[in-house]
N, CA, C and O atoms as a CHARMM CRD file, in Angstrom:
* protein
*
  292
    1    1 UNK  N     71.78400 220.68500  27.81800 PROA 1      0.00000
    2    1 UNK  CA    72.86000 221.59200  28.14800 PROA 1      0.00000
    3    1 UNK  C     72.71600 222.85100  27.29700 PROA 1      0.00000
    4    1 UNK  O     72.64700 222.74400  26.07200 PROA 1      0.00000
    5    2 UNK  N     72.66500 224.07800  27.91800 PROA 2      0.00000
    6    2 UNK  CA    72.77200 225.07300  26.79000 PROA 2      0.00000
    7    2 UNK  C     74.28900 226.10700  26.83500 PROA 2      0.00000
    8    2 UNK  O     75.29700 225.90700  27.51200 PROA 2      0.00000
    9    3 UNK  N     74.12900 226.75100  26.28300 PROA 3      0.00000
   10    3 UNK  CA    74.80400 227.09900  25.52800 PROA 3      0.00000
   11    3 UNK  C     75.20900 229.02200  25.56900 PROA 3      0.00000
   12    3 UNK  O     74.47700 229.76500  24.91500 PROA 3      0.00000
   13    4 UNK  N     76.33500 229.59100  26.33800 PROA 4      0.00000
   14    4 UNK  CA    75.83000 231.06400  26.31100 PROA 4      0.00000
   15    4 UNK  C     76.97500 231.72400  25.60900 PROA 4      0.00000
   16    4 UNK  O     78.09900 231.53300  26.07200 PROA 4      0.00000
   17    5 UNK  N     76.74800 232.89800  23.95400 PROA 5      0.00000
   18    5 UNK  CA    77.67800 233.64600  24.01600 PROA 5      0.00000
   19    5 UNK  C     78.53600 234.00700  24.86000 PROA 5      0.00000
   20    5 UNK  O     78.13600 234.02000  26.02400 PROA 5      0.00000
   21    6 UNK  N     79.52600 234.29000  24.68800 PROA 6      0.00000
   22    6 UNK  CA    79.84400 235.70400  26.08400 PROA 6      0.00000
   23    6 UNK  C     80.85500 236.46700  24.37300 PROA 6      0.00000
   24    6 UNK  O     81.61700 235.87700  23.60800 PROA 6      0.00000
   25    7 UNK  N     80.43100 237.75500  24.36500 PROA 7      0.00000
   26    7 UNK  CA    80.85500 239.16700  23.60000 PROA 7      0.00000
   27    7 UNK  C     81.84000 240.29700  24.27500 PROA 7      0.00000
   28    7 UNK  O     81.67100 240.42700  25.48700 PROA 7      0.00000
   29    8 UNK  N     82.56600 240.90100  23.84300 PROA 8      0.00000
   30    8 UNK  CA    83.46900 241.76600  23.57400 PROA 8      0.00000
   31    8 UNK  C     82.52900 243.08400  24.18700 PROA 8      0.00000
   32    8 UNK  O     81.59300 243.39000  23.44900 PROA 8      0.00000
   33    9 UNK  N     82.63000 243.65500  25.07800 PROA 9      0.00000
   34    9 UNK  CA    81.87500 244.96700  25.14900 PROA 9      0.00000
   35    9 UNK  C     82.63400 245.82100  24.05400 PROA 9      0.00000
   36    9 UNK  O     81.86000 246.06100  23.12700 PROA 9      0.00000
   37   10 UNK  N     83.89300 246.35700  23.85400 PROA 10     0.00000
   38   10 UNK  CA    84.60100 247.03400  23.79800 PROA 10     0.00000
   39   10 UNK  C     85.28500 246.40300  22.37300 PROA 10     0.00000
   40   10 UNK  O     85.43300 245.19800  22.16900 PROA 10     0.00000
   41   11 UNK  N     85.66700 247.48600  21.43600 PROA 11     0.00000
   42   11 UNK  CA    86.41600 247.18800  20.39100 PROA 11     0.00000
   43   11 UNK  C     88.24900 246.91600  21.08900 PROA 11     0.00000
   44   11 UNK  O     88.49300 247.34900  22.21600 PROA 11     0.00000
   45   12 UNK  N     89.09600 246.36400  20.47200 PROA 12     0.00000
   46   12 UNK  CA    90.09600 245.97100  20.91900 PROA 12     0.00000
   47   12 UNK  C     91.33900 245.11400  20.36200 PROA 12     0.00000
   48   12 UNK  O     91.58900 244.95900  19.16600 PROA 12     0.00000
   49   13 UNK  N     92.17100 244.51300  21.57700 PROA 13     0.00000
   50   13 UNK  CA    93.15100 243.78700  21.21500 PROA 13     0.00000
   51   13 UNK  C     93.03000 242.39100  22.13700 PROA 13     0.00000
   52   13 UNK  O     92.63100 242.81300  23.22200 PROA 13     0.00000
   53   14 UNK  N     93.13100 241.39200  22.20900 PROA 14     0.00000
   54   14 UNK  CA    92.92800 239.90900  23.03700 PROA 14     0.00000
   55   14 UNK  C     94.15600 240.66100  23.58100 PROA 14     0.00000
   56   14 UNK  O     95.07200 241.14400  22.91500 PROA 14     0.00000
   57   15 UNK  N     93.95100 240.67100  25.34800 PROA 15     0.00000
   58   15 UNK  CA    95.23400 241.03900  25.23400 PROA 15     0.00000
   59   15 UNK  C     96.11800 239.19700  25.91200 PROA 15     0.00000
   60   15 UNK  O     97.15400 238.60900  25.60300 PROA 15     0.00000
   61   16 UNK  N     95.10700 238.94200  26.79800 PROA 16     0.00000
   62   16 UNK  CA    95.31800 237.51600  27.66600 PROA 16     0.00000
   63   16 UNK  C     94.46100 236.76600  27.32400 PROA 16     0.00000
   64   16 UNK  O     93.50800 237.34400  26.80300 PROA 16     0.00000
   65   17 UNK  N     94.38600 235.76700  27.38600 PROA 17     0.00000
   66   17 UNK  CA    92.85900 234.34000  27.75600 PROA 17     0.00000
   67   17 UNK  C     93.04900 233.96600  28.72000 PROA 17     0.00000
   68   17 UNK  O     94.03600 233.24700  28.88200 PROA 17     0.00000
   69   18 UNK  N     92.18000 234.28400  29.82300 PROA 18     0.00000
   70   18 UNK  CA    92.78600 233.80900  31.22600 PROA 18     0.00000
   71   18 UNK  C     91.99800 232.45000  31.52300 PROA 18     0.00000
   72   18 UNK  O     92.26800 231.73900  32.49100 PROA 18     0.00000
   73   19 UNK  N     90.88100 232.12800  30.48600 PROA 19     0.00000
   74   19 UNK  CA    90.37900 230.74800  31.03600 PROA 19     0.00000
   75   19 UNK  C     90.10700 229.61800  29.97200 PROA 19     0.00000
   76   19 UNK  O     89.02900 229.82300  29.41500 PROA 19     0.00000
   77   20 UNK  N     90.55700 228.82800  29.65400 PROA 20     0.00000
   78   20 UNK  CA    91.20300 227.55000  28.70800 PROA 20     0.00000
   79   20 UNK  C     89.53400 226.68200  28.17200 PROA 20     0.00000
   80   20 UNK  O     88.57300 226.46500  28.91100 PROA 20     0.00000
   81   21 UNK  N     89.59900 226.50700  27.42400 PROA 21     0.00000
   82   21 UNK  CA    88.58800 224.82200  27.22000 PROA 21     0.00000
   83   21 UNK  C     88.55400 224.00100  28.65100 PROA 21     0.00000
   84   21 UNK  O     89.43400 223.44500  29.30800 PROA 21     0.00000
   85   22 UNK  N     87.50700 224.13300  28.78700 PROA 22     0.00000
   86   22 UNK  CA    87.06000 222.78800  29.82200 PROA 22     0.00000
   87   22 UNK  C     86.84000 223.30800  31.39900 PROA 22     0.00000
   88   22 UNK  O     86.13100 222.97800  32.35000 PROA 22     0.00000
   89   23 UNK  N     87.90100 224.35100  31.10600 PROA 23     0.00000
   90   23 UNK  CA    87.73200 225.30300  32.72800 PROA 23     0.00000
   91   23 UNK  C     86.29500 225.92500  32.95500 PROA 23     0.00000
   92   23 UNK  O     85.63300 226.72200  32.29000 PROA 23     0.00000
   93   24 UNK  N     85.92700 224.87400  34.83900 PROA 24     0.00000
   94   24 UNK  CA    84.95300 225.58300  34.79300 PROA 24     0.00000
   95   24 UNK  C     84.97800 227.31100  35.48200 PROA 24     0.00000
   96   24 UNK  O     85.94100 227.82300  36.05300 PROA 24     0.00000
   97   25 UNK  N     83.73800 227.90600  35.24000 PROA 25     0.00000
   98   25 UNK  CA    84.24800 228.80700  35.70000 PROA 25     0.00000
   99   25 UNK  C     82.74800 229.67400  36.76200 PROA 25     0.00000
  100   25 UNK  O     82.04300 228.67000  36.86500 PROA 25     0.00000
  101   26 UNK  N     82.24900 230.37400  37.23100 PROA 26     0.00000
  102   26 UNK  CA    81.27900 231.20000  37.77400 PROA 26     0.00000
  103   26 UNK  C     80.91600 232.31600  37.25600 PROA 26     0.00000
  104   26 UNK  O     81.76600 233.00000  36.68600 PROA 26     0.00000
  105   27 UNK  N     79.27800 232.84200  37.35900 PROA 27     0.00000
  106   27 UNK  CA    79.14300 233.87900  36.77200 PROA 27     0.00000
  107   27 UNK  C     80.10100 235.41200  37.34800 PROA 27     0.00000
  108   27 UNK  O     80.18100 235.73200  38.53400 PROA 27     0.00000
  109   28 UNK  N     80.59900 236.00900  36.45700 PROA 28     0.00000
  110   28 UNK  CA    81.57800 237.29600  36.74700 PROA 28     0.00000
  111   28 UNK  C     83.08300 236.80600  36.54100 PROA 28     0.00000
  112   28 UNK  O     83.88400 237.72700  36.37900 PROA 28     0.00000
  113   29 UNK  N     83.58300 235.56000  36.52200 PROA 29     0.00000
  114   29 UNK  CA    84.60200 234.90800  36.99900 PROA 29     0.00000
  115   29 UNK  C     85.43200 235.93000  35.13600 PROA 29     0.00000
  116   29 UNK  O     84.70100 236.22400  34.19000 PROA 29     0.00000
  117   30 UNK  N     86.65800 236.16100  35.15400 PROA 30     0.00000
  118   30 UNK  CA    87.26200 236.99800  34.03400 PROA 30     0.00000
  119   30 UNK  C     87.53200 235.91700  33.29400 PROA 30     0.00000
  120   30 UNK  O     87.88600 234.88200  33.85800 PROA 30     0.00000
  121   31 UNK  N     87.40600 235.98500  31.88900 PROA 31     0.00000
  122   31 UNK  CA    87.92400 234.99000  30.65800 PROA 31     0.00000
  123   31 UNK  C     88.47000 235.35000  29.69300 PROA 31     0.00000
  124   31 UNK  O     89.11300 234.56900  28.99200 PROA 31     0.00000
  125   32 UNK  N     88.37900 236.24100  29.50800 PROA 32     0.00000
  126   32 UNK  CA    89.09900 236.99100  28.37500 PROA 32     0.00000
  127   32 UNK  C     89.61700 238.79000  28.94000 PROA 32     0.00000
  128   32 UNK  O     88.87400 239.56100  29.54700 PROA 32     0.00000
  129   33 UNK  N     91.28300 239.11900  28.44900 PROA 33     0.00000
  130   33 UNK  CA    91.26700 240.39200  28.92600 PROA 33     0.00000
  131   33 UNK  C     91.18600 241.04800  27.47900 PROA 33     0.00000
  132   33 UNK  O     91.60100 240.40900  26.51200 PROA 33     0.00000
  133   34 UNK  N     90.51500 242.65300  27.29200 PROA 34     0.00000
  134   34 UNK  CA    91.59200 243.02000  26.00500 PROA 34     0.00000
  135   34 UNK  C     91.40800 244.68300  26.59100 PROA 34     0.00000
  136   34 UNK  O     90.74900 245.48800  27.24900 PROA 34     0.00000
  137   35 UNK  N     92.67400 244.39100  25.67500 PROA 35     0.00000
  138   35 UNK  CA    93.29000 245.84600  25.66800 PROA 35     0.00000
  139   35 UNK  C     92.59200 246.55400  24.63300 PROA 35     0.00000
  140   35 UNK  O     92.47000 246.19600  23.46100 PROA 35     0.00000
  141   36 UNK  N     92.02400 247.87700  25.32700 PROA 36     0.00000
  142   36 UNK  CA    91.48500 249.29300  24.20800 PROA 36     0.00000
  143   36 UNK  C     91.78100 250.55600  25.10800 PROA 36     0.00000
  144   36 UNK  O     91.37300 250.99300  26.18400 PROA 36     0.00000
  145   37 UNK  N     92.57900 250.88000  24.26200 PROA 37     0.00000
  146   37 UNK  CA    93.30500 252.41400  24.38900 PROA 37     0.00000
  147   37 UNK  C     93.88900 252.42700  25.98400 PROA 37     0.00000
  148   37 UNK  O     93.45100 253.08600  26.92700 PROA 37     0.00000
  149   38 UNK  N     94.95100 251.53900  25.96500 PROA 38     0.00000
  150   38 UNK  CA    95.54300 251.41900  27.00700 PROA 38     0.00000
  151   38 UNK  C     95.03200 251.12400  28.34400 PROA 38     0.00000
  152   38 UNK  O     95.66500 251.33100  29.37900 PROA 38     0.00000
  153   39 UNK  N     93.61800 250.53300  28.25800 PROA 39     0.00000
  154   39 UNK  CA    92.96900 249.56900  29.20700 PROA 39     0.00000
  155   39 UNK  C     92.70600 248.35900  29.24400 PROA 39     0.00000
  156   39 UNK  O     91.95100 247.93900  28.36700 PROA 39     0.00000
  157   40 UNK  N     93.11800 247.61300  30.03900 PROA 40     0.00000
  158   40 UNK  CA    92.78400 246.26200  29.89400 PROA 40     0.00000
  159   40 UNK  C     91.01200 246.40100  30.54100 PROA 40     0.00000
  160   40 UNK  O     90.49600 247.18400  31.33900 PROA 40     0.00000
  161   41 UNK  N     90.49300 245.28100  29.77900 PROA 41     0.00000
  162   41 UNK  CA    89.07700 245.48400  30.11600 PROA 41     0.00000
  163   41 UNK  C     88.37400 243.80900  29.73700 PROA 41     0.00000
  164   41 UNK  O     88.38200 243.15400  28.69400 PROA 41     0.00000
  165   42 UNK  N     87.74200 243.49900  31.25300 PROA 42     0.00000
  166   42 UNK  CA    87.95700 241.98400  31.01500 PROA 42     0.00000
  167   42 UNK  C     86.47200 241.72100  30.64200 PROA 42     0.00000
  168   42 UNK  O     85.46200 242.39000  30.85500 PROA 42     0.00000
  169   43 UNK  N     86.66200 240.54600  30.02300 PROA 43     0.00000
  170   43 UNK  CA    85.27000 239.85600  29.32900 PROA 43     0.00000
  171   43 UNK  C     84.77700 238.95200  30.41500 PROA 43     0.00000
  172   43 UNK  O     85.63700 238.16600  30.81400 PROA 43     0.00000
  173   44 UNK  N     83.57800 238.86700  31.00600 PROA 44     0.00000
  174   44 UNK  CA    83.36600 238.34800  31.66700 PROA 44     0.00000
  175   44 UNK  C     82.54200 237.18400  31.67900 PROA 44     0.00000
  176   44 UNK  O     81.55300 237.51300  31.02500 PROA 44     0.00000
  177   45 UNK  N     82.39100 235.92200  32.08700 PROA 45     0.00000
  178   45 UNK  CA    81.36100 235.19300  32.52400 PROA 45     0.00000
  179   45 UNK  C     80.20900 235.46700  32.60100 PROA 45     0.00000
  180   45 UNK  O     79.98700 235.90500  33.73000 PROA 45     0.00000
  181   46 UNK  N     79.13300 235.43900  31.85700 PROA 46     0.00000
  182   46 UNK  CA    77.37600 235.82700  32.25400 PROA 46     0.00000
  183   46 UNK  C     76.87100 234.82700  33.27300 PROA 46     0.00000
  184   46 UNK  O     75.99800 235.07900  34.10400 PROA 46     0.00000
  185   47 UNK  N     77.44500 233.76600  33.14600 PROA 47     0.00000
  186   47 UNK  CA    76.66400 232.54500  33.89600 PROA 47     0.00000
  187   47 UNK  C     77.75000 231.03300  34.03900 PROA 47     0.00000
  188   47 UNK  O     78.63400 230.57800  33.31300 PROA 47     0.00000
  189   48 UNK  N     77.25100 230.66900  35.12400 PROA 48     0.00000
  190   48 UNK  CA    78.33400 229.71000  35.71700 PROA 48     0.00000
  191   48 UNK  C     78.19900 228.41500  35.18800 PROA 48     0.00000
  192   48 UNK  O     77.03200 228.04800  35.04800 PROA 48     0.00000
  193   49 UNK  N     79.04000 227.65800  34.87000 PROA 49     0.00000
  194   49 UNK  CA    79.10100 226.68900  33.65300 PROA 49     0.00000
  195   49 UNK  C     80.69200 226.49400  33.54200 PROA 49     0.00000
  196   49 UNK  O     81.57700 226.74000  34.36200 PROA 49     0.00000
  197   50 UNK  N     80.76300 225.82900  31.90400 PROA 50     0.00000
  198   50 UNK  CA    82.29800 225.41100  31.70600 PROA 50     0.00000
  199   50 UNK  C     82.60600 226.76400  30.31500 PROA 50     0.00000
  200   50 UNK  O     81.80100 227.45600  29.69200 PROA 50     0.00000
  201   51 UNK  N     84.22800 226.67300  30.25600 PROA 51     0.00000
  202   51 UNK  CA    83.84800 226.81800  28.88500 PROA 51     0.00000
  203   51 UNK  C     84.06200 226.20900  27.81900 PROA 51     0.00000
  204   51 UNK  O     85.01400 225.50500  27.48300 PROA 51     0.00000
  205   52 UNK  N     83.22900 226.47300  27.34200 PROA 52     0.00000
  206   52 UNK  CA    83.22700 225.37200  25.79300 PROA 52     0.00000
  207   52 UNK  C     83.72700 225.68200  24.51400 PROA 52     0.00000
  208   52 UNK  O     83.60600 224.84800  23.61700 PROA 52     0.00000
  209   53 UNK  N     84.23300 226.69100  24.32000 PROA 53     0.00000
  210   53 UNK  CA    84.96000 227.26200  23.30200 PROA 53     0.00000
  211   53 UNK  C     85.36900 228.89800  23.80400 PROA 53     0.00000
  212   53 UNK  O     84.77600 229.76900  24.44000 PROA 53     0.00000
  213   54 UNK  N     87.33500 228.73200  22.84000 PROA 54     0.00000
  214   54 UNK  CA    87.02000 229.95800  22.83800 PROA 54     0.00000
  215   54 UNK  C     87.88200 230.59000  21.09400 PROA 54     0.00000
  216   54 UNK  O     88.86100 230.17000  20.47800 PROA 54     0.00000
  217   55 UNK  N     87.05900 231.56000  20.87200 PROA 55     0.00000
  218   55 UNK  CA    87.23000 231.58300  19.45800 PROA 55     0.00000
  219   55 UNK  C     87.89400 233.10400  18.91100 PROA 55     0.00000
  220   55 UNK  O     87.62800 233.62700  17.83000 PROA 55     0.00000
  221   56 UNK  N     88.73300 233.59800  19.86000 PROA 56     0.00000
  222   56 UNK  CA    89.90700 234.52800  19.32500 PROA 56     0.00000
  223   56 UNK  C     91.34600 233.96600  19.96800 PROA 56     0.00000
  224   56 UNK  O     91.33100 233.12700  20.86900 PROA 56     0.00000
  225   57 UNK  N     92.39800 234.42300  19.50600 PROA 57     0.00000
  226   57 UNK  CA    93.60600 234.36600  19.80400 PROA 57     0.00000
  227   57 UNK  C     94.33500 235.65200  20.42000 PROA 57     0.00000
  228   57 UNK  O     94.20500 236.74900  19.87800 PROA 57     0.00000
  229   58 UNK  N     95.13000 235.46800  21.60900 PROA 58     0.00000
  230   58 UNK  CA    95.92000 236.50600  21.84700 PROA 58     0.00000
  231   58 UNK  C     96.40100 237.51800  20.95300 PROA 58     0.00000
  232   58 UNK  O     97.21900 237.00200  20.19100 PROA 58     0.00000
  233   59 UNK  N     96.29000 238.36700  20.79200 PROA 59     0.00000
  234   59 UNK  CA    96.89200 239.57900  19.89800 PROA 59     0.00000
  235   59 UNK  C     96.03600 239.92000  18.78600 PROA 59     0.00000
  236   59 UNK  O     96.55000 240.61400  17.91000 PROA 59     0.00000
  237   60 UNK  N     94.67300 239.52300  18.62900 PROA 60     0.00000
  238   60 UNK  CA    93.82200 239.51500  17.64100 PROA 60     0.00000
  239   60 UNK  C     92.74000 240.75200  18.01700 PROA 60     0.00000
  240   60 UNK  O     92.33900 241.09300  19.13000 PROA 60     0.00000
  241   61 UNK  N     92.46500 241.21200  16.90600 PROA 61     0.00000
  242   61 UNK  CA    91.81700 242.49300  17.55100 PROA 61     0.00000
  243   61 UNK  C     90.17200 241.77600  17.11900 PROA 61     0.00000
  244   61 UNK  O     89.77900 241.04300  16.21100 PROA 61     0.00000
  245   62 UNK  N     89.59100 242.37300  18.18400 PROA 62     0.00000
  246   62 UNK  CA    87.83800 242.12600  18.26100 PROA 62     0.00000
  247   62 UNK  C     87.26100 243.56200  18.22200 PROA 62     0.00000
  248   62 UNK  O     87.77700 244.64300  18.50900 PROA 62     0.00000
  249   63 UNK  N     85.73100 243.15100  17.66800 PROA 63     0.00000
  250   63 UNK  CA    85.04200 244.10200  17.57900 PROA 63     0.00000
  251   63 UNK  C     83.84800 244.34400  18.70000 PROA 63     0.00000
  252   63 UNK  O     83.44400 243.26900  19.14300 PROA 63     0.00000
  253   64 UNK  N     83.32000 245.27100  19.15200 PROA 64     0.00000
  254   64 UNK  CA    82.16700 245.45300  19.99000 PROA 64     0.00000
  255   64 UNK  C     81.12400 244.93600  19.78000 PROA 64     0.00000
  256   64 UNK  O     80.43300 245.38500  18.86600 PROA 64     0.00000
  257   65 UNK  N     80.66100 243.81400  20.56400 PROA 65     0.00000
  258   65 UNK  CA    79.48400 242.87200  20.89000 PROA 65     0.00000
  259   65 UNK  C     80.08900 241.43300  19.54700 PROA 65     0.00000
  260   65 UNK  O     79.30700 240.63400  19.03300 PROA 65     0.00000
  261   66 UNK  N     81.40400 241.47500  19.31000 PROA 66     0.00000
  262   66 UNK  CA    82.30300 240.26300  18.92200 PROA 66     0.00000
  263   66 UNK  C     81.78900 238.93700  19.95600 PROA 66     0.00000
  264   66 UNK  O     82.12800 239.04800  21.13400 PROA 66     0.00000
  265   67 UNK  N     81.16400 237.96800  19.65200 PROA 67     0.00000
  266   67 UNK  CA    81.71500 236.48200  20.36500 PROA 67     0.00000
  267   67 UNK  C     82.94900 236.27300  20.58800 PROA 67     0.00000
  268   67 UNK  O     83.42900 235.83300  19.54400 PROA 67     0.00000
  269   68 UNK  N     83.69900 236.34600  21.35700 PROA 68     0.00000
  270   68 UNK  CA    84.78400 235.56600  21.98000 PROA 68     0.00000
  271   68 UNK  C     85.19000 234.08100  22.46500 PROA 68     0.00000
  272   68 UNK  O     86.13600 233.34800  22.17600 PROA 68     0.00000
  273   69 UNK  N     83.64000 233.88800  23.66100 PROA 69     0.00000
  274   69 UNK  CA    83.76000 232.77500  23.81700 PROA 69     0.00000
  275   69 UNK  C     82.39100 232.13700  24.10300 PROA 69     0.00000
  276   69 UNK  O     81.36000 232.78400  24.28500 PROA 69     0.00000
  277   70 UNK  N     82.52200 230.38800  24.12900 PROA 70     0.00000
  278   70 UNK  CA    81.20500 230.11600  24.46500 PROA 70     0.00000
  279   70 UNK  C     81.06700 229.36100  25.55600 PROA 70     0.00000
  280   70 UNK  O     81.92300 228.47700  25.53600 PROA 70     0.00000
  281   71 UNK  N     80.13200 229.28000  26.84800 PROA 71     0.00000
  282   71 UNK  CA    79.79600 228.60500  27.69400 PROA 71     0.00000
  283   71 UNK  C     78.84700 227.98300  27.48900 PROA 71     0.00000
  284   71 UNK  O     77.81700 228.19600  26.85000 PROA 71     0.00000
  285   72 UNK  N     79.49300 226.57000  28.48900 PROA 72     0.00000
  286   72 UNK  CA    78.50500 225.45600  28.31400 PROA 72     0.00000
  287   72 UNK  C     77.85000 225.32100  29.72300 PROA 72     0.00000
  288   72 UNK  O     78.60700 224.95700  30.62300 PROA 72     0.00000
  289   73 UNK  N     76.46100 225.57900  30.05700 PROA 73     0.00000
  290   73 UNK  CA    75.94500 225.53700  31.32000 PROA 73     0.00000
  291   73 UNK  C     74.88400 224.13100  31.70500 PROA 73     0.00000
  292   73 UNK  O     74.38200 224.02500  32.82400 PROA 73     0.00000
């Protein structure tokens, strides 16, 4: 089974987590939203799988090319 980052394009705020532990999901499918400078701007899926972690919290600010979350494919 491997294993894929998925990163933060964008410096920011978590603004939602729209997809939980265990949810599977498709490549493009949205998992994380955050807010930068009054855009929401969603983190996306690279590749279709579950996810297997996710490692910010709502309201937490991230940095550009930040891990967010990890898929398990």
């Amino acid at each position: 089974m491997g294993r894929i980052n998925v990163v933060a394009e964008v410096t920011g705020t978590v603004w939602k987590i729209e997809a939980r532990p265990g949810a599977a999901v498709q490549a493009d499918d949205v998992i994380i939203l955050v807010e930068s400078m009054k855009m929401e701007i969603p983190v996306l899926a690279i590749d279709a799988g579950s996810v297997a972690e996710i490692l910010v919290k709502e309201g937490e600010a991230v940095q550009e090319g930040q891990t967010v979350a990890v898929i398990a494919t």
